[in-house]
C-alpha positions as CSV (number, residue, x, y, z in Angstrom):
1,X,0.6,-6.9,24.9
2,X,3.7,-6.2,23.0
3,X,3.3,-3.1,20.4
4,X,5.3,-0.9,18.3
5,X,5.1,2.3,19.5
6,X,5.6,5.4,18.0
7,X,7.0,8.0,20.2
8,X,7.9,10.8,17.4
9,X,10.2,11.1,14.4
10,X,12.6,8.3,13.9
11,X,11.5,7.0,17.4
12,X,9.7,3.0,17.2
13,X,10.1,1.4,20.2
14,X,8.4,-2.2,20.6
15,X,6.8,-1.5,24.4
16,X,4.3,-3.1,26.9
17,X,0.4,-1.8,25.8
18,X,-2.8,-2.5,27.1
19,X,-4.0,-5.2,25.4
20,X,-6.9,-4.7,22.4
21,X,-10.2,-6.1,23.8
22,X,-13.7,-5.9,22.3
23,X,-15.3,-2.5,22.6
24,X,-18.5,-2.8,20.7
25,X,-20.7,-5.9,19.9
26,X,-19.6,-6.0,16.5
27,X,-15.9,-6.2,17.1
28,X,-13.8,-9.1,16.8
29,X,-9.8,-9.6,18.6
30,X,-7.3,-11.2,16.5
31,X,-4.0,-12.5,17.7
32,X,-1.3,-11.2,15.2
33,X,0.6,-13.7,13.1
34,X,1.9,-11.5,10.1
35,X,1.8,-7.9,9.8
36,X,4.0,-5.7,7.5
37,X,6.0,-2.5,7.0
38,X,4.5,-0.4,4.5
39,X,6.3,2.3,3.2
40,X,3.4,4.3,3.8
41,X,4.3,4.1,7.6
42,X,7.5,5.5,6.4
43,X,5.9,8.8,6.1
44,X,4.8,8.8,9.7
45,X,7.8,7.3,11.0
46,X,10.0,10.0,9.7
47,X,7.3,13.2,11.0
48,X,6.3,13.9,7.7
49,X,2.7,13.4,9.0
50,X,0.6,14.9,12.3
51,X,0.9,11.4,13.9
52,X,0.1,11.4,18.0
53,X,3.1,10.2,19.9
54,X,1.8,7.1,21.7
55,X,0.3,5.4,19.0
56,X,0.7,1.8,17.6
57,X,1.3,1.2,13.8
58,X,0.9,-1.3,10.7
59,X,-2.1,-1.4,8.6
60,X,-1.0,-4.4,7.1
61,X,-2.1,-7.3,9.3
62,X,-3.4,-11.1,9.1
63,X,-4.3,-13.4,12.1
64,X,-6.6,-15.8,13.8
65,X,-9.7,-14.7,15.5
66,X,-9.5,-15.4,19.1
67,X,-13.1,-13.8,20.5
68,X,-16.0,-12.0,18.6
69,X,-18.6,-9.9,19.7
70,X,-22.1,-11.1,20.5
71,X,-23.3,-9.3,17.7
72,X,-20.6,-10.9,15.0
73,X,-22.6,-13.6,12.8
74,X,-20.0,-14.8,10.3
75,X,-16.5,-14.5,11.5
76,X,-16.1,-17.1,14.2
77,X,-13.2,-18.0,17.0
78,X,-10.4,-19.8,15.1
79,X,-11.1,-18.3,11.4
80,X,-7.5,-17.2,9.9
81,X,-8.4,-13.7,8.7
82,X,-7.1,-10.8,6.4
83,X,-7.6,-7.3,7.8
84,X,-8.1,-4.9,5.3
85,X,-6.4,-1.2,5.8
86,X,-9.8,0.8,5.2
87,X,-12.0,0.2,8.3
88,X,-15.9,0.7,7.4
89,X,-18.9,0.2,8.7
90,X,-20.5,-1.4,5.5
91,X,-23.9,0.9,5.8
92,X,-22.8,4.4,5.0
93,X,-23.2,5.7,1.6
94,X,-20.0,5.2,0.5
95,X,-19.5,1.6,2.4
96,X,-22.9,0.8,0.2
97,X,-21.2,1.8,-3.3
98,X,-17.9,-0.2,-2.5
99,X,-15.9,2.5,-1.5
100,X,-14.7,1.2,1.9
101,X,-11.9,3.5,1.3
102,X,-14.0,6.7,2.2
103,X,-16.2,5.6,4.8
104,X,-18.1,8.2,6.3
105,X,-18.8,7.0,9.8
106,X,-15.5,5.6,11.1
107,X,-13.8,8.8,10.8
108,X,-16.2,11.4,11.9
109,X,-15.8,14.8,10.2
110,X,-13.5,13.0,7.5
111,X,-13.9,10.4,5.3
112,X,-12.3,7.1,5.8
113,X,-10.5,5.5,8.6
114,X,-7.3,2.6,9.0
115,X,-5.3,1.1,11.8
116,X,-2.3,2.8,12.8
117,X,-2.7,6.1,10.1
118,X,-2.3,9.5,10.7
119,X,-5.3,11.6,10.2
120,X,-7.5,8.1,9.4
121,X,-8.9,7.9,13.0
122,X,-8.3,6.7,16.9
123,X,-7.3,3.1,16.1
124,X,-4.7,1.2,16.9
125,X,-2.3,-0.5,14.3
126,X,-1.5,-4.6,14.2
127,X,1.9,-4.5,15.0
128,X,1.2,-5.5,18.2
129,X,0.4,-8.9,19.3
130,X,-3.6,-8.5,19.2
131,X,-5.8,-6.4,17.3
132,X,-9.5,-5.0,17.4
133,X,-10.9,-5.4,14.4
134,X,-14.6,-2.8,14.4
135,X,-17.3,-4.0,12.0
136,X,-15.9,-7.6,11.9
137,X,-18.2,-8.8,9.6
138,X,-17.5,-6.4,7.2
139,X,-14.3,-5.5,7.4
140,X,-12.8,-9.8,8.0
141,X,-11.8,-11.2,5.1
142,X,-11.9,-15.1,6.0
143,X,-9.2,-16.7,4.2
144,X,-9.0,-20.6,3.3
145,X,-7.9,-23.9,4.6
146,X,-4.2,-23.2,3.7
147,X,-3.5,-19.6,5.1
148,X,-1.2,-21.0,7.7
149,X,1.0,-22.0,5.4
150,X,0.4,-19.4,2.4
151,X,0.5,-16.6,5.2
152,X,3.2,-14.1,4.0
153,X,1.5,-14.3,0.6
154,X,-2.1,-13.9,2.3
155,X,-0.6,-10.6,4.2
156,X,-0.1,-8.4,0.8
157,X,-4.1,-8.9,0.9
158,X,-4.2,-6.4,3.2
159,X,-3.1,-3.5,1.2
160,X,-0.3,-3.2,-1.3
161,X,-1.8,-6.4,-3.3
162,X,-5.3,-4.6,-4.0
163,X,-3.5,-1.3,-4.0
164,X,-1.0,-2.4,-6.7
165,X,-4.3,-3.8,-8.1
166,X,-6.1,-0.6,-8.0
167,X,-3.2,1.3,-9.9
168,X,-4.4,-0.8,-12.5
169,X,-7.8,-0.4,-12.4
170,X,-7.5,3.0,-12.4
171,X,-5.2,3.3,-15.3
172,X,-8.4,1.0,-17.1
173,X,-5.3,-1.3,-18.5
174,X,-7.1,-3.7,-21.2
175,X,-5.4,-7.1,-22.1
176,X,-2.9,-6.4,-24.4
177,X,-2.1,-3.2,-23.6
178,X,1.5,-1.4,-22.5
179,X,1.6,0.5,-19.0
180,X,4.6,2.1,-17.3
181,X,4.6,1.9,-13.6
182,X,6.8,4.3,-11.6
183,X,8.1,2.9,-8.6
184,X,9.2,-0.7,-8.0
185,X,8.5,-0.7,-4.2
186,X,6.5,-3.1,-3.0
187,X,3.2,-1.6,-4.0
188,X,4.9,-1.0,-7.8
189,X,5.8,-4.4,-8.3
190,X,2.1,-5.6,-6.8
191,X,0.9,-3.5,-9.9
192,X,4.0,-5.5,-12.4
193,X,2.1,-8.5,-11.6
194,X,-1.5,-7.2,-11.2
195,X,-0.8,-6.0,-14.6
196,X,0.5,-9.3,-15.9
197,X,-2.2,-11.5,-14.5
198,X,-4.4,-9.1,-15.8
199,X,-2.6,-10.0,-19.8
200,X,-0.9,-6.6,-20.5
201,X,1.4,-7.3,-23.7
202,X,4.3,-5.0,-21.9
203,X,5.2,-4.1,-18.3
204,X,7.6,-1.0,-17.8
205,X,9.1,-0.5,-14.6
206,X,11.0,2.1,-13.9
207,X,13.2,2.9,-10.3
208,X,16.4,3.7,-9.4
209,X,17.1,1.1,-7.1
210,X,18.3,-1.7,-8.9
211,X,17.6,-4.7,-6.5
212,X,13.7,-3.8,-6.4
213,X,14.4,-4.1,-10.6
214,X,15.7,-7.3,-10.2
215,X,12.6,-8.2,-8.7
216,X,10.4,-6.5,-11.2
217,X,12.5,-8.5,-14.3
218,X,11.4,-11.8,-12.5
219,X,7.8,-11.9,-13.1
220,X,8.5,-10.7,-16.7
221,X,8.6,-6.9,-16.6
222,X,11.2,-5.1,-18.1
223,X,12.9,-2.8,-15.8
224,X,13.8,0.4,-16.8
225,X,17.1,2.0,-14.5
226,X,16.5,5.7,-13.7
227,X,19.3,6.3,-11.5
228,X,21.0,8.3,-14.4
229,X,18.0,9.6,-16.6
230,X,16.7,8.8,-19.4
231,X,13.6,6.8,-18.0
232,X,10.8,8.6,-20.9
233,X,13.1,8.1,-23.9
234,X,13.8,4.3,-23.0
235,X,9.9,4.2,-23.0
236,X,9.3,6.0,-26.2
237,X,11.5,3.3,-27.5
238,X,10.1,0.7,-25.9
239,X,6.6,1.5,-27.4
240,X,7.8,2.3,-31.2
241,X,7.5,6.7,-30.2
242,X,3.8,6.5,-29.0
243,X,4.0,6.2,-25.2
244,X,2.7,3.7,-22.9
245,X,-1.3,3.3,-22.9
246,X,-1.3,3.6,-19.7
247,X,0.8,4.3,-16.5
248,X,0.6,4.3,-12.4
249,X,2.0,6.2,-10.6
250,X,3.5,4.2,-7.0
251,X,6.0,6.0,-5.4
252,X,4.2,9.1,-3.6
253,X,5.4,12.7,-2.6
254,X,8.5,11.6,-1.7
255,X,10.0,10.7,-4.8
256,X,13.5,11.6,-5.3
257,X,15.3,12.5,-8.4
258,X,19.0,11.0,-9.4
259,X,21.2,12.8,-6.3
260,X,18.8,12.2,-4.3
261,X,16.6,15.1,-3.9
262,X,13.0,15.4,-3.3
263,X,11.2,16.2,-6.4
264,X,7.5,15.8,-5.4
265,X,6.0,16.4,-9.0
266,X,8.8,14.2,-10.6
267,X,6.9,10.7,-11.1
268,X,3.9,12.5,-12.1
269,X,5.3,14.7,-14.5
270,X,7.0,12.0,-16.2
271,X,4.0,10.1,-16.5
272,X,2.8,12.8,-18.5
273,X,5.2,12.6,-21.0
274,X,5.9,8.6,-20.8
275,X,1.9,7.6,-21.5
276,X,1.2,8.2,-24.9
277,X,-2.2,11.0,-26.1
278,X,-5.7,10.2,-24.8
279,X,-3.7,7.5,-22.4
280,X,-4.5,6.8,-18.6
281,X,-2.9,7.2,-15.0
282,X,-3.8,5.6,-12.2
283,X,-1.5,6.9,-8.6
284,X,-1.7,5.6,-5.7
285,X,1.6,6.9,-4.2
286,X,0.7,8.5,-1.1
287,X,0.2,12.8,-1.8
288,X,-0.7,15.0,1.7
289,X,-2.8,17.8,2.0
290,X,0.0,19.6,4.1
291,X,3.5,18.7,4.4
292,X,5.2,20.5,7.2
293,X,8.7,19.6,7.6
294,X,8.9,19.9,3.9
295,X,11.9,22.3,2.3
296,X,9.7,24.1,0.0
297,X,6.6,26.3,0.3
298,X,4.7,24.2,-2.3
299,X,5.5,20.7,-0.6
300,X,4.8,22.3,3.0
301,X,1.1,23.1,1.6
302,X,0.6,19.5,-0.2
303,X,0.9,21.3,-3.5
304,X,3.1,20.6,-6.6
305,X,4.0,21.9,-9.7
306,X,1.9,19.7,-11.9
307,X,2.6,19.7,-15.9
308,X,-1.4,20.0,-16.1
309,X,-0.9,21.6,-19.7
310,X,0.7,18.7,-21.5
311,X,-1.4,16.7,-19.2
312,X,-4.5,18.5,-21.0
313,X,-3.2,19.2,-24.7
314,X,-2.5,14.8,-24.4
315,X,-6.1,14.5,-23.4
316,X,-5.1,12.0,-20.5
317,X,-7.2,10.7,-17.3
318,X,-5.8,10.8,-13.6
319,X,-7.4,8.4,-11.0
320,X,-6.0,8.9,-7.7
321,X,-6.4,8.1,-3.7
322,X,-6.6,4.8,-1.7
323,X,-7.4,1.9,-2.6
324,X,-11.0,0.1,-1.5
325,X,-9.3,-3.1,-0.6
326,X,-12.9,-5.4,-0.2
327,X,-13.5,-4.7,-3.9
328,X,-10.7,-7.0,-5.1
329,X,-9.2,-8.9,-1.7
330,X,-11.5,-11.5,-2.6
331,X,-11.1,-11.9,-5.6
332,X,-7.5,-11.9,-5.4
333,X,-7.1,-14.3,-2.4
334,X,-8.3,-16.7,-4.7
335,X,-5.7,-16.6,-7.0
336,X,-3.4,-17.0,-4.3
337,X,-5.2,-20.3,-2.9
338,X,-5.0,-21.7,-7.1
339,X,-1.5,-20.6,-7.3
340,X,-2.0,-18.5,-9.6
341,X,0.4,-15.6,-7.9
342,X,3.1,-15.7,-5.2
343,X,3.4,-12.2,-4.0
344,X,5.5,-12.7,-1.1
345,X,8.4,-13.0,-3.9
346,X,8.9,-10.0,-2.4
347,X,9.5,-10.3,0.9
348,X,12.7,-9.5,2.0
349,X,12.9,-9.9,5.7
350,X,11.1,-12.2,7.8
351,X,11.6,-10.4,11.6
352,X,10.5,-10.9,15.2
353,X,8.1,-8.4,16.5
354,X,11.4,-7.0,18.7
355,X,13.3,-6.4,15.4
356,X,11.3,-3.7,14.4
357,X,13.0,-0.9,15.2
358,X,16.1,-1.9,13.4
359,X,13.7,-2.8,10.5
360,X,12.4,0.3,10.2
361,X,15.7,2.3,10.1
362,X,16.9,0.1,7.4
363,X,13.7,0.3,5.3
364,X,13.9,4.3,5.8
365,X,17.4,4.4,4.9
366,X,16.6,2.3,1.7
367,X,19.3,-0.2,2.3
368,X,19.6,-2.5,-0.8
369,X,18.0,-5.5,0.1
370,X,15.4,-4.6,2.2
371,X,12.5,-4.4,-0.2
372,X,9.7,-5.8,1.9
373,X,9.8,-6.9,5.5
374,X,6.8,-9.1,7.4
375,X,6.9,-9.3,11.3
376,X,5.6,-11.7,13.6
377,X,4.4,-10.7,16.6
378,X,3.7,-14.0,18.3
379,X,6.3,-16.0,17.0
């Protein structure tokens, strides 16, 4: 099969693979018809990570089931499907309470696995023209009649939908509420328009780039332009001196400041001081226990300079990590089906498989424009 391959820092190279097959009795195969780049994979892609040469990315991934194992009941051959990132096993202790995220059997010694992931176990990723999918029943979301046609909205199901989501949930935003979101990547405006559907009275989003802002103003939010400071006091203003009620934080560990710089604690620490007393943050940006290529001491040993005394004096709340994508995919696949949402607003790029490399450098590089790109690996 054909599969992007990474071969080591800035190195992608769409290559001939052995083809996924079923392993277990519990596995299922899907052909590949939409998978994404996540900016996640960004970290990896530029060795920012301990990712193994030789292995096959994208954790984003929808596709048709093409065989199941004899021990699959409910997913059957020709089902369009959603693959969530987390892979569980849906009987651990943690699988049990709904946090597929931290799955305790998929990953031995660690908790919680994905496709394609540094550190998240063996398995392949989906961009590639099949995938094994462990745990089918479990982990196969079965979408409905019109996924064919709805499929690059039925993708963001995969991750950066419920993860947007989960910013929100984190944050406990309330109908009616304010909330700041930092970062209008993909996963930052999943959370603009989580937190609209879910009735908040004032979305704040606040980047540097201004095309991803443009995308954030059209589902309502008002976009906040960084690029030359100022972010926290346009808030403060925004919200009559009191702060957002709440905030998430979707940018990660390698946020940058106005020229450009790394600034690891910069989205958090403004967070701080842009949610108002007793007020709530939800991140899920992606922060690494160990950072080796990093410039500075603190960054190379996943550490940051965190304001935690304001944090404190404000009496605020911090919900962090990944997102359990079966608690909401669901639940938010329907609201795709009633046309309720159209996340694929977003998508920027629709590519051939073979493009990818050329996709990735652009997305790395940040060039306007490219805000959210969706491959398809068989045509």
């Amino acid at each position: 099969m054909k599969a992007l391959v990474y071969n080591g820092p800035c190195d992608v190279r769409v290559q001939n693979m052995p083809d996924a097959r079923i392993e277990r009795h519990t596995d299922a195969l899907v052909r590949i018809t939409r998978t994404n780049i996540c900016g996640s994979d960004l970290h990896m892609y530029e060795g920012r990570t301990d990712m193994k040469p030789g292995r096959i990315l994208g954790h984003e991934n929808v596709g048709e089931v093409i065989e199941v194992g004899r021990a699959v009941d409910g997913v059957k051959v020709g089902d369009m499907v959603s693959v969530p990132f987390n892979i569980g096993c849906g009987f651990c202790e943690n699988c049990e309470r709904g946090l597929c995220n931290y799955c305790l059997t998929t990953n031995p010694g660690l908790a919680g696995a994905a496709y394609g992931f540094a550190d998240m176990g063996p398995y392949h990723g989906g961009q590639a023209e099949l995938l094994r999918v462990p745990y089918a029943d479990y982990n196969c979301l079965i979408l409905p009649r019109d996924a064919s046609e709805k499929q690059n909205d039925y993708v963001m199901l995969s991750d950066i939908f419920p993860t947007g989501f989960h910013a929100t949930e984190m944050a406990q935003l309330c109908a009616g509420e304010s909330v700041v979101i930092y970062g209008a990547g993909p996963v930052g405006l999943m959370a603009a328009l989580s937190a609209t559907v879910k009735g908040a009275s004032l979305v704040m989003v606040v980047d540097t780039h201004k095309d991803r802002l443009a995308l954030a103003e059209q589902i309502g939010a008002v976009a906040i332009d960084d690029s030359e400071g100022g972010g926290i006091e346009r808030v403060m203003e925004l919200t009559g001196g009191r702060g957002a009620d709440c905030g998430c934080e979707c940018v990660g560990y390698q946020c940058c400041n106005m020229r450009h710089e790394e600034v690891p604690n910069l989205t958090m620490n403004n967070l701080v001081h842009a949610v108002k007393f007793t007020g709530r943050i939800g991140c899920v940006g992606v922060f690494v226990p160990q950072d080796p290529n990093a410039k500075e001491k603190l960054q190379r040993r996943g550490q940051m300079a965190f304001d935690f005394g304001m944090f404190w004096f404000k009496g605020q709340k911090l919900g962090t990590g990944q997102c359990p994508v079966k608690a909401y995919n669901r639940y938010l696949s329907r609201l795709i089906e009633q046309e309720k949402v159209k996340p694929s607003w977003i998508v920027s790029h629709e590519l051939p498989l073979e493009q990818a490399p050329e996709a990735y450098r652009n997305f790395d590089e940040r060039k306007e424009g490219w805000t959210k790109i969706t491959l398809k690996p068989n045509g």
